[in-house]
TIMAR-914823 format. One line per field, with one value per residue: residue number from 1; z, x, y of N, C-alpha, C in turn; chain; residue in one letter. Coordinates in Angstrom, 2 decimals, decimal comma. Example, Ala and Ser with C-alpha at 12.3 -4.5 7.8 and 13.67 -1.06 7.14 Angstrom:
BEGIN
i <- c(1_2) .
n_zz <- c(7,80_7,08) .
n_xx <- c(13,19_12,85) .
n_yy <- c(-5,69_-2,25) .
ca_zz <- c(7,80_7,14) .
ca_xx <- c(12,30_13,67) .
ca_yy <- c(-4,50_-1,06) .
c_zz <- c(7,80_7,87) .
c_xx <- c(13,20_12,90) .
c_yy <- c(-3,30_0,03) .
ch <- c(A_A) .
aa <- c(a_s) .
END
This chain:
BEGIN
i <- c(1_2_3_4_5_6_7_8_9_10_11_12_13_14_15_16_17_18_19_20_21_22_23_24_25_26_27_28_29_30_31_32_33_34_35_36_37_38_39_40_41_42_43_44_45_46_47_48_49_50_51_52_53_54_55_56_57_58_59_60_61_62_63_64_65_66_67_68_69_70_71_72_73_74_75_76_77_78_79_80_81_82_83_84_85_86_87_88_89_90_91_92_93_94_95_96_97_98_99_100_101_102_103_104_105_106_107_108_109_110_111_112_113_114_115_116_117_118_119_120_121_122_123_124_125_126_127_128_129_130_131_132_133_134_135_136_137_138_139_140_141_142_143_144_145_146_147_148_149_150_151_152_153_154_155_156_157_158_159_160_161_162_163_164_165_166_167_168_169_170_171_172_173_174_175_176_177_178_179_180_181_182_183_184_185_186_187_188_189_190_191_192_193_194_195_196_197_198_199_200_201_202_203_204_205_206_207_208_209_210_211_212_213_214_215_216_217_218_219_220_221_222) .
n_zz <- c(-150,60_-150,61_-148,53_-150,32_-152,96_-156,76_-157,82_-159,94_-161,24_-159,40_-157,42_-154,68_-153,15_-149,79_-147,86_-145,27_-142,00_-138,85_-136,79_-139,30_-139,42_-140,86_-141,79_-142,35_-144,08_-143,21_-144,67_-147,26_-147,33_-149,68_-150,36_-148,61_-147,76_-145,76_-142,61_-141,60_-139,15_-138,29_-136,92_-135,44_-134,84_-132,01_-129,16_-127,65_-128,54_-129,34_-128,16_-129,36_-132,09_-132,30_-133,24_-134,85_-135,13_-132,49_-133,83_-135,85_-133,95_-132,82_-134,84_-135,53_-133,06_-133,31_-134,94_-138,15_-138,71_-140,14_-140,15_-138,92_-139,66_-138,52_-139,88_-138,83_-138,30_-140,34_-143,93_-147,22_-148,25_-150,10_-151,41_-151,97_-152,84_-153,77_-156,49_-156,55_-158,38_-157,46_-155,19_-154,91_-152,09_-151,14_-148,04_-146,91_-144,90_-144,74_-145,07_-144,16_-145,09_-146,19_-146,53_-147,81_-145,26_-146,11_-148,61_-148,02_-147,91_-146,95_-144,78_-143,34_-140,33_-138,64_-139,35_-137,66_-136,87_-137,26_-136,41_-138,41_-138,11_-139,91_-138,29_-137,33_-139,35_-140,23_-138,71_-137,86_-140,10_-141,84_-141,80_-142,78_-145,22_-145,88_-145,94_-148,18_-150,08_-150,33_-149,18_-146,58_-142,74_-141,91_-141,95_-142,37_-141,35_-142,27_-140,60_-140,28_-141,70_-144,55_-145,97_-148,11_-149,34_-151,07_-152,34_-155,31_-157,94_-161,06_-161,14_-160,28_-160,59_-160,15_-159,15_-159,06_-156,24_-155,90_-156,22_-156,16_-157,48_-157,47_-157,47_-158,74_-157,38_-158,53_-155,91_-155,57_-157,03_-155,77_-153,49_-152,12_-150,34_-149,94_-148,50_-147,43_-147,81_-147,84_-147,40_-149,24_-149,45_-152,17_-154,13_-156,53_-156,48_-153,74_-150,23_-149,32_-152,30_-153,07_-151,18_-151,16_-153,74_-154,71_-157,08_-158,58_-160,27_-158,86_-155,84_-155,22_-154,05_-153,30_-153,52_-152,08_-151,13_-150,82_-152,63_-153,20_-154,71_-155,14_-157,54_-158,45_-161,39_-162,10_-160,73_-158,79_-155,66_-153,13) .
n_xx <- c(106,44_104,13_103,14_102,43_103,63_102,57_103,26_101,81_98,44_97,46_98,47_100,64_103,91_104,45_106,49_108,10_109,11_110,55_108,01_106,58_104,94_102,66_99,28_97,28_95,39_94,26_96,04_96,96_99,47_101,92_104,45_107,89_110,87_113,60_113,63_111,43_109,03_105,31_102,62_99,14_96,87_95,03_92,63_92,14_94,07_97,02_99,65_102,56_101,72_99,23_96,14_95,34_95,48_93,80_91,51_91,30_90,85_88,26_87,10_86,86_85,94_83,21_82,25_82,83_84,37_87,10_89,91_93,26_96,85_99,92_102,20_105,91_109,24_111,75_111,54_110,47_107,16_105,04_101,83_98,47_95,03_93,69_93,71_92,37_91,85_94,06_93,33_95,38_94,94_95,78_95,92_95,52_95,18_92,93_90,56_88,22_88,45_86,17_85,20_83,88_84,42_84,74_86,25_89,26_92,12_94,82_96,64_97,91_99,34_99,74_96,83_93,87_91,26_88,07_84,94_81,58_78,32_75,40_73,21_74,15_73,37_70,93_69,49_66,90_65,78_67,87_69,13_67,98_67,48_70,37_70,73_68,85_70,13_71,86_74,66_77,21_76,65_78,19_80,98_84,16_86,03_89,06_91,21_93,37_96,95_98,28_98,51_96,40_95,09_92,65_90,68_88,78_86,81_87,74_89,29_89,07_87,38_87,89_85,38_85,05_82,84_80,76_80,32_77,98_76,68_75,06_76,90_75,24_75,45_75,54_74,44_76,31_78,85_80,18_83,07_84,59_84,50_85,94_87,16_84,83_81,94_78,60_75,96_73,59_70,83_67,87_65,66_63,65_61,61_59,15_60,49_59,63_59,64_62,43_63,70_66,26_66,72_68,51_69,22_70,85_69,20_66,97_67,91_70,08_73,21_73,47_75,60_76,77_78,23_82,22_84,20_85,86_84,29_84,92_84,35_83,86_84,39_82,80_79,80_80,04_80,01_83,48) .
n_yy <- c(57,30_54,45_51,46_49,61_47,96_47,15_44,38_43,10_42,59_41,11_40,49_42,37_43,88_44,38_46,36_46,07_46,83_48,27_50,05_49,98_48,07_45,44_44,09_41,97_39,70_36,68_34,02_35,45_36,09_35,55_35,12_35,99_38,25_38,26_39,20_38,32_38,48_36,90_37,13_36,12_37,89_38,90_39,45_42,73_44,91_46,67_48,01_49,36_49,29_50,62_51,75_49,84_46,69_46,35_47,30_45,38_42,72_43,50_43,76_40,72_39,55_40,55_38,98_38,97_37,10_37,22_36,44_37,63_38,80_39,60_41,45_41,61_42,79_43,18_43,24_42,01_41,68_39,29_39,39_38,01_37,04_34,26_34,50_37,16_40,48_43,01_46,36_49,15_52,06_54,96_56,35_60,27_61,06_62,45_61,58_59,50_55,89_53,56_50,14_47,00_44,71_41,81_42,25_43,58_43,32_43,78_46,24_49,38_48,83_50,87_52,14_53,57_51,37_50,86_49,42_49,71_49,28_48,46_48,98_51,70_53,43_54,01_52,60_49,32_49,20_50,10_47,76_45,75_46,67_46,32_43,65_43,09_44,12_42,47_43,11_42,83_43,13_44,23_47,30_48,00_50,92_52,38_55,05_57,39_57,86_56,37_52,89_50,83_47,61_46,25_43,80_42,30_41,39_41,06_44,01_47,24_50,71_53,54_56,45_59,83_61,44_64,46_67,70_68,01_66,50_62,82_59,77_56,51_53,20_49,76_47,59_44,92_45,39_47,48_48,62_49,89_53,33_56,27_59,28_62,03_60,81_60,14_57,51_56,19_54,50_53,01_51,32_50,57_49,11_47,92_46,85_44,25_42,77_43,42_42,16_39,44_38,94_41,13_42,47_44,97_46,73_46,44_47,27_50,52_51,46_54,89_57,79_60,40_63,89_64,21_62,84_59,94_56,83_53,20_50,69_47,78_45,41_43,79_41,75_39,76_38,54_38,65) .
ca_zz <- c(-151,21_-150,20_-147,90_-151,30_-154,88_-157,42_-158,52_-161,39_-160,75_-158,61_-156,20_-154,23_-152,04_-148,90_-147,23_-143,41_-140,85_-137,80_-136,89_-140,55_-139,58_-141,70_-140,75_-143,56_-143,82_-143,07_-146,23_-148,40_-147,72_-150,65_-149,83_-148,07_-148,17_-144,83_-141,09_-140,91_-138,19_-138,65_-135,49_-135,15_-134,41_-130,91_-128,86_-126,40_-129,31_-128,88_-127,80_-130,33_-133,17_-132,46_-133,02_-136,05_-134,05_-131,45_-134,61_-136,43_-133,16_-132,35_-135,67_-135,37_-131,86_-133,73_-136,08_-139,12_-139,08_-140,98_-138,85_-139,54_-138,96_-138,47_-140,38_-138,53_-138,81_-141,66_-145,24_-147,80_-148,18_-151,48_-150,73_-153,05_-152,38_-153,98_-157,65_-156,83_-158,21_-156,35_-155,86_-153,35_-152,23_-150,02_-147,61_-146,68_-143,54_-144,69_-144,82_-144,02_-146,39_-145,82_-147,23_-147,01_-144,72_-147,08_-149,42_-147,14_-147,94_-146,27_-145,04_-142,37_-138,50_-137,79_-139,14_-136,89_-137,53_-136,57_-136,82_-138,57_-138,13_-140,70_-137,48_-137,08_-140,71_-140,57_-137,71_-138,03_-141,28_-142,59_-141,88_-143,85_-146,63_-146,58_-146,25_-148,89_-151,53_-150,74_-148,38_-145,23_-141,77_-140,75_-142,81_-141,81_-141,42_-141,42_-140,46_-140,51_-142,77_-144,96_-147,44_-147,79_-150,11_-151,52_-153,17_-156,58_-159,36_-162,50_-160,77_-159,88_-161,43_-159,19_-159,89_-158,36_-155,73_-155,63_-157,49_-155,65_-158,10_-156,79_-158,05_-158,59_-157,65_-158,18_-154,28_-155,60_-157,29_-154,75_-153,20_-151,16_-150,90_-149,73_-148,13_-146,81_-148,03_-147,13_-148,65_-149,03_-150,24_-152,60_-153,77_-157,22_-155,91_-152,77_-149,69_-149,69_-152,88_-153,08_-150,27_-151,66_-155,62_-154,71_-157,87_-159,08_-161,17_-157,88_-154,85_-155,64_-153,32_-153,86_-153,11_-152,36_-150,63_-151,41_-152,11_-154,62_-155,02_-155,94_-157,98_-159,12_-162,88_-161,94_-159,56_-157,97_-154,40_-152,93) .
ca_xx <- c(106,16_103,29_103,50_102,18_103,37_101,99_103,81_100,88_97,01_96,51_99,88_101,12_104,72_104,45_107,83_107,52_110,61_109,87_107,43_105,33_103,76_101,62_98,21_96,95_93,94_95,51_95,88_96,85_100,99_102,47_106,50_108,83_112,38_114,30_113,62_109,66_107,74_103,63_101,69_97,76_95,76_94,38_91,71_93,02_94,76_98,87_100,92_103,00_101,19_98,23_94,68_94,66_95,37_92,92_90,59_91,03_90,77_87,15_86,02_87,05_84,97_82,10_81,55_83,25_85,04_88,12_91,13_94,07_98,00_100,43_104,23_106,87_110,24_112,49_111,69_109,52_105,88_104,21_100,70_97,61_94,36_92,58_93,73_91,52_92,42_94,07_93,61_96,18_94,10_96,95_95,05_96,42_94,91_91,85_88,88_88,51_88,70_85,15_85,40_83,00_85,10_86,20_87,40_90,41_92,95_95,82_96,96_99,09_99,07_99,65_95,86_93,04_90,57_87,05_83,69_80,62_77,14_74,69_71,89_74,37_73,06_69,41_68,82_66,57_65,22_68,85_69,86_66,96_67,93_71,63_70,57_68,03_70,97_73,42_75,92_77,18_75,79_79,13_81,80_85,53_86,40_90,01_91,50_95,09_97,59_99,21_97,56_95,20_95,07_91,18_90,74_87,90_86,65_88,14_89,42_88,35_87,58_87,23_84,28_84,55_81,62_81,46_80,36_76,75_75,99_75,04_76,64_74,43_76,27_75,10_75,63_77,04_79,72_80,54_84,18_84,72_84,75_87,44_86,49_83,50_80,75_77,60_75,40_72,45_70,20_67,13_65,42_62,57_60,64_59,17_61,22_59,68_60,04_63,65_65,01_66,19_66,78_70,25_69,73_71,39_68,02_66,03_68,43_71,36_73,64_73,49_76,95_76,62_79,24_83,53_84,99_86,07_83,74_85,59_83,58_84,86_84,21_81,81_78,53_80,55_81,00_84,02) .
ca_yy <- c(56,00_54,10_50,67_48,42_48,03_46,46_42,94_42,36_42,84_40,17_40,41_43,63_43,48_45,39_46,68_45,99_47,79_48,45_50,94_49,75_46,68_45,49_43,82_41,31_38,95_34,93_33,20_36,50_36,08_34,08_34,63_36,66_37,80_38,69_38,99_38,69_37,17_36,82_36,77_35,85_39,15_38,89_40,49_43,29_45,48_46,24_48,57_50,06_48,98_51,48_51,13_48,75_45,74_46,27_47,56_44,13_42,38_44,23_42,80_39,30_39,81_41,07_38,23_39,33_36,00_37,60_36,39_38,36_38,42_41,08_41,14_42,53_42,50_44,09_42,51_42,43_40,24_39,37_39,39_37,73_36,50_33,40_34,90_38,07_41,92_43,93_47,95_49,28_52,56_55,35_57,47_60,84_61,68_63,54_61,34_57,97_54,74_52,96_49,29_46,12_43,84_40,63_42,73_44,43_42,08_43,98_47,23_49,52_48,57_52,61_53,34_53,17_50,28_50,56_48,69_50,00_48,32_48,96_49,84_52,96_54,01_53,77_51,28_48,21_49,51_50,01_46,65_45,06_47,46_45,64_41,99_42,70_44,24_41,42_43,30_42,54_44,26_45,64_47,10_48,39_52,07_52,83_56,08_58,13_58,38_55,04_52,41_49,49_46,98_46,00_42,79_42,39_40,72_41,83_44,55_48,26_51,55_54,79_57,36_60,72_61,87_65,30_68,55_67,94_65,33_61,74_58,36_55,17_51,87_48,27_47,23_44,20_45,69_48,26_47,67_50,71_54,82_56,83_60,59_62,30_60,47_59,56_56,69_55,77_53,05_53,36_50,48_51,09_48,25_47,44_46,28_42,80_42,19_43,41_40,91_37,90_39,64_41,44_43,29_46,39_46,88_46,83_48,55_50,82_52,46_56,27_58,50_62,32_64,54_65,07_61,57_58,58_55,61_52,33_49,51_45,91_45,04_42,55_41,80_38,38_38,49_38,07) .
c_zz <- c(-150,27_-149,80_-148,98_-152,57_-154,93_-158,16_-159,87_-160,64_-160,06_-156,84_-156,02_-153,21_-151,33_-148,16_-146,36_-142,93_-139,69_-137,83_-138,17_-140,49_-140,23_-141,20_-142,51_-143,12_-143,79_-144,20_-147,14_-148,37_-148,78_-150,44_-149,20_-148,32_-146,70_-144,05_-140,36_-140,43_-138,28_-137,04_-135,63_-134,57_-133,23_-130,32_-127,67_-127,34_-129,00_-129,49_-128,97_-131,52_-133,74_-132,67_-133,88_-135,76_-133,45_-132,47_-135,14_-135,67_-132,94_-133,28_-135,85_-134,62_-132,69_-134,77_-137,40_-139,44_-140,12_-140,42_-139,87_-138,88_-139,21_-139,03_-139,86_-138,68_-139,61_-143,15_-146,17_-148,21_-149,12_-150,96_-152,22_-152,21_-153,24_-155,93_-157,74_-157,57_-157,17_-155,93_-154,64_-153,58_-151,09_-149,40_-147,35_-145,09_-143,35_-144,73_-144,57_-144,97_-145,50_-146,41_-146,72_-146,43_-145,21_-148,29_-148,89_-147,23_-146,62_-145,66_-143,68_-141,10_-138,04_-138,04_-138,56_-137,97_-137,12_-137,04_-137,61_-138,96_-139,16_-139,43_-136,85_-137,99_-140,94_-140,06_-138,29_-140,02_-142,45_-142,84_-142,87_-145,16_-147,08_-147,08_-147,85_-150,30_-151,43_-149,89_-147,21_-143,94_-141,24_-142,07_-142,20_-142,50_-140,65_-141,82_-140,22_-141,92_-143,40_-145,87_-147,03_-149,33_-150,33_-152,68_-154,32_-157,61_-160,32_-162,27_-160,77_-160,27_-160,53_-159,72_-158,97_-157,92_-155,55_-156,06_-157,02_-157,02_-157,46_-157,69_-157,42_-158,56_-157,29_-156,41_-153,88_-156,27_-156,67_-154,14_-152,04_-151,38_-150,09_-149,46_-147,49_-147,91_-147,76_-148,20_-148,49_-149,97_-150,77_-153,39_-155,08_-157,02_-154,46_-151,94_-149,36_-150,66_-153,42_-152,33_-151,47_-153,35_-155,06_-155,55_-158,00_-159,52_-159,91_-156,77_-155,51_-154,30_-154,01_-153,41_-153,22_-151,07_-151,40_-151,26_-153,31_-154,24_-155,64_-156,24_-158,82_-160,65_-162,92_-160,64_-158,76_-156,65_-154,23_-151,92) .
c_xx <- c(105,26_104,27_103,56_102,26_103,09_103,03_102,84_99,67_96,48_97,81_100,72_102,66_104,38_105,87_107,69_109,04_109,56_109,60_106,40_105,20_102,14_100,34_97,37_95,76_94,79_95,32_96,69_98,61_101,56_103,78_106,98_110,20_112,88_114,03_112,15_109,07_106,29_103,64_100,05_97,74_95,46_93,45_92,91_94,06_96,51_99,64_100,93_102,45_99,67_97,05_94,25_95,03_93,77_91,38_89,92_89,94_88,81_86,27_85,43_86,03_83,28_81,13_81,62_83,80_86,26_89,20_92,08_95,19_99,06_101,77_104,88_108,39_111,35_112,66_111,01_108,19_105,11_102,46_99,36_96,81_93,65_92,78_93,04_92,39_92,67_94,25_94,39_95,39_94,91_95,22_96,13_95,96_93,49_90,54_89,09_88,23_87,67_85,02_84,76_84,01_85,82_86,55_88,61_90,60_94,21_95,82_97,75_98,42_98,78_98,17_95,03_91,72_89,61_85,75_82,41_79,69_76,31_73,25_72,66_74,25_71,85_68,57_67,87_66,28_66,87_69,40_68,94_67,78_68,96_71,14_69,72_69,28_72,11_74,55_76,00_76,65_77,01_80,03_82,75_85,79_88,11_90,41_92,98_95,94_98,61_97,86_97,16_95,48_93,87_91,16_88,78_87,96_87,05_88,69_88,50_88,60_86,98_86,60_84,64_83,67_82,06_80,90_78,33_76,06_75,76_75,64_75,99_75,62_75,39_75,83_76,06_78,38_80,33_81,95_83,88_84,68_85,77_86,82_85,55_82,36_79,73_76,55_74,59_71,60_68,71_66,56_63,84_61,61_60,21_60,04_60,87_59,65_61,74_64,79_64,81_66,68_68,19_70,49_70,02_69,77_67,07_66,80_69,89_71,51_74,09_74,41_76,69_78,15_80,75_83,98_85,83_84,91_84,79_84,65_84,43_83,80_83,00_80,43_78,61_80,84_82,36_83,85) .
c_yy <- c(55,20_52,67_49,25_48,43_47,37_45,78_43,18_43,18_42,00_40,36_41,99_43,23_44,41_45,47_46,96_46,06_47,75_49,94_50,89_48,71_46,95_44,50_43,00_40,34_37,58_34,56_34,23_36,65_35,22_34,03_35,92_36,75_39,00_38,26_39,11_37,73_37,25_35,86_36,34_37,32_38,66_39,91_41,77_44,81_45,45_47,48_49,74_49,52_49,33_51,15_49,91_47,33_45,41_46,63_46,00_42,98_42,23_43,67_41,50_39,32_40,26_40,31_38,13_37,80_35,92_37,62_36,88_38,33_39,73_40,74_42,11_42,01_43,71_43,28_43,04_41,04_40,71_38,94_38,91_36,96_35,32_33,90_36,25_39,05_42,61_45,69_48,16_51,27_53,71_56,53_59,08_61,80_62,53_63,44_59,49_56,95_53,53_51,75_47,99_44,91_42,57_41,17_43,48_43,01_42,33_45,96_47,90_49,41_49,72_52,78_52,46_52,43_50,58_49,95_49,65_49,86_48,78_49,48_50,95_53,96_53,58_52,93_50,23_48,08_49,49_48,73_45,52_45,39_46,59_44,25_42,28_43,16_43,15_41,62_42,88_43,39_44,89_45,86_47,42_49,68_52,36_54,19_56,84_57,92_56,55_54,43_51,01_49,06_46,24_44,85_43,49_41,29_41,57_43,12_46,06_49,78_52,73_55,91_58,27_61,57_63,06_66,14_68,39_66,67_63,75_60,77_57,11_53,74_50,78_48,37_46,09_44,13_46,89_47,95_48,70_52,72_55,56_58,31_60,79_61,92_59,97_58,61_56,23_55,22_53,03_52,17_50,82_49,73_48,08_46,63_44,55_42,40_42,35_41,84_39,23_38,50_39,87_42,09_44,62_47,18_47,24_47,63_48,39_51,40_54,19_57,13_59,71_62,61_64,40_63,53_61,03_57,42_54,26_51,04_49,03_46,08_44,17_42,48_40,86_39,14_37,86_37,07) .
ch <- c(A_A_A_A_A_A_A_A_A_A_A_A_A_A_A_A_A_A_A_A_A_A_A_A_A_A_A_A_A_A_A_A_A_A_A_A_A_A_A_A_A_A_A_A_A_A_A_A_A_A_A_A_A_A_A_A_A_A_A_A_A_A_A_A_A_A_A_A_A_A_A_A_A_A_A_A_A_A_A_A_A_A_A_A_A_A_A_A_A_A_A_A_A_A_A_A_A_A_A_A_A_A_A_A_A_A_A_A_A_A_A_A_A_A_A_A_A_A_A_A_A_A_A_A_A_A_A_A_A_A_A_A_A_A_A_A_A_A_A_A_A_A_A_A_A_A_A_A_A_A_A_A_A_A_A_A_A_A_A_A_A_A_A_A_A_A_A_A_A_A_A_A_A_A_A_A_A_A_A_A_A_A_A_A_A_A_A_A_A_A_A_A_A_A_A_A_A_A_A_A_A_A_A_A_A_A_A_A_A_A_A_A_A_A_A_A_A_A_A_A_A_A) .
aa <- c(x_x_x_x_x_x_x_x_x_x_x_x_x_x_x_x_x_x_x_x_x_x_x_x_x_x_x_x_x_x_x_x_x_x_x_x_x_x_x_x_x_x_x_x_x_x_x_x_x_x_x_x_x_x_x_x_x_x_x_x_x_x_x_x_x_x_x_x_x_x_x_x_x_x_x_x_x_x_x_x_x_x_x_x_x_x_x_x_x_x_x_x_x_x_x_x_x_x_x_x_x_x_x_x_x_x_x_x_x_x_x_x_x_x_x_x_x_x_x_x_x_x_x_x_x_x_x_x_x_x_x_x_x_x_x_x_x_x_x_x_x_x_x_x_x_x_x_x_x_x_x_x_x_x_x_x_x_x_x_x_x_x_x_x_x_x_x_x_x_x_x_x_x_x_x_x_x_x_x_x_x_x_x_x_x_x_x_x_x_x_x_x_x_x_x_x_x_x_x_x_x_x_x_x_x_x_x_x_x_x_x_x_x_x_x_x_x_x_x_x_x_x) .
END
């Protein structure tokens, strides 16, 4: 059994013991029931609570500006963001769960957190590419075994990459992908006239290799 059911489509509980701390975005707790304390994230990571701490931490540090708080204890914590959807998304150890940073609402302390810049996917030229579709320049790669919770508009409908075929995603409705995939950004107009547009119509993100794709209902940022 995974760390997050589903209350409704907007609200997940997560069941935090010790040893499953959970690691949430601030704002996204709405109630509790037992023996749970909420800490502030800090830099420096921690201890027994493995890399996704010190992952979060690394982002905060990086400019993400997504402060985040950890539940420990023994209870249970209802979790919602701002009215968004919410997809709860389990990993199982076998590829990592790639997701653009304010959409990760919540998810487990055990998996490893790490940063990834858009100039480690196509350097200066890649990072144009993002600003010019709308996304952010870093996103959040987490890794091991347990579950995440991905906020959305209207919520989210998973495509499977795979079978050597490519999927096309608006890369404003993009949430996150899940597996070995690799992605890349294509663009049927010129790169100065793309920046500043954001449309689907002018750059898509393109999905090849063994995965899932997950896209929101809608082209709203969160």
């Amino acid at each position: 059994m995974g760390t997050f059911e589903a209350v409704n489509g907007k609200v997940v509980t997560a069941r935090v013991q010790h040893g499953r701390e959970v690691l949430a975005r601030r704002g996204s707790m709405l109630a509790y029931t037992g023996d749970v304390r909420f800490s502030p994230v800090h830099g420096g990571g921690g201890g027994g609570l493995g890399g996704g701490l010190g992952g979060m931490a690394g982002r905060m540090l990086a400019g993400e500006q997504v402060a985040m708080m950890v539940a420990q204890g023994q209870g249970a914590v209802h979790y919602g963001f701002r009215g968004l959807h919410v997809t709860v998304v389990d990993l199982d150890g076998s590829g990592p769960l790639q997701v653009e940073a304010d959409r990760l609402m919540a998810h487990d302390a055990a998996l490893q957190s790490t940063l990834v810049m858009v100039g480690q996917q196509g350097g200066l030229r890649g990072a144009v590419r993002n600003v010019a579709s709308g996304m952010g320049l870093a996103t959040t790669q987490l890794h091991g075994v347990g579950s995440a919770a991905l906020l959305s508009h209207g919520g989210t409908f998973a495509i499977p990459v795979g079978g050597g075929q490519t999927v096309a995603v608006d890369p404003q409705a993009y949430v996150a992908h899940l597996g070995h995939v690799q992605v890349d950004l294509s663009a049927s107009v010129g790169w100065r006239d793309a920046v500043g547009r954001g449309s689907g119509e002018a750059v898509q993100l393109r999905l090849t290799g063994q995965g899932t794709v997950y896209v929101q209902a809608s082209e709203q940022k969160v």
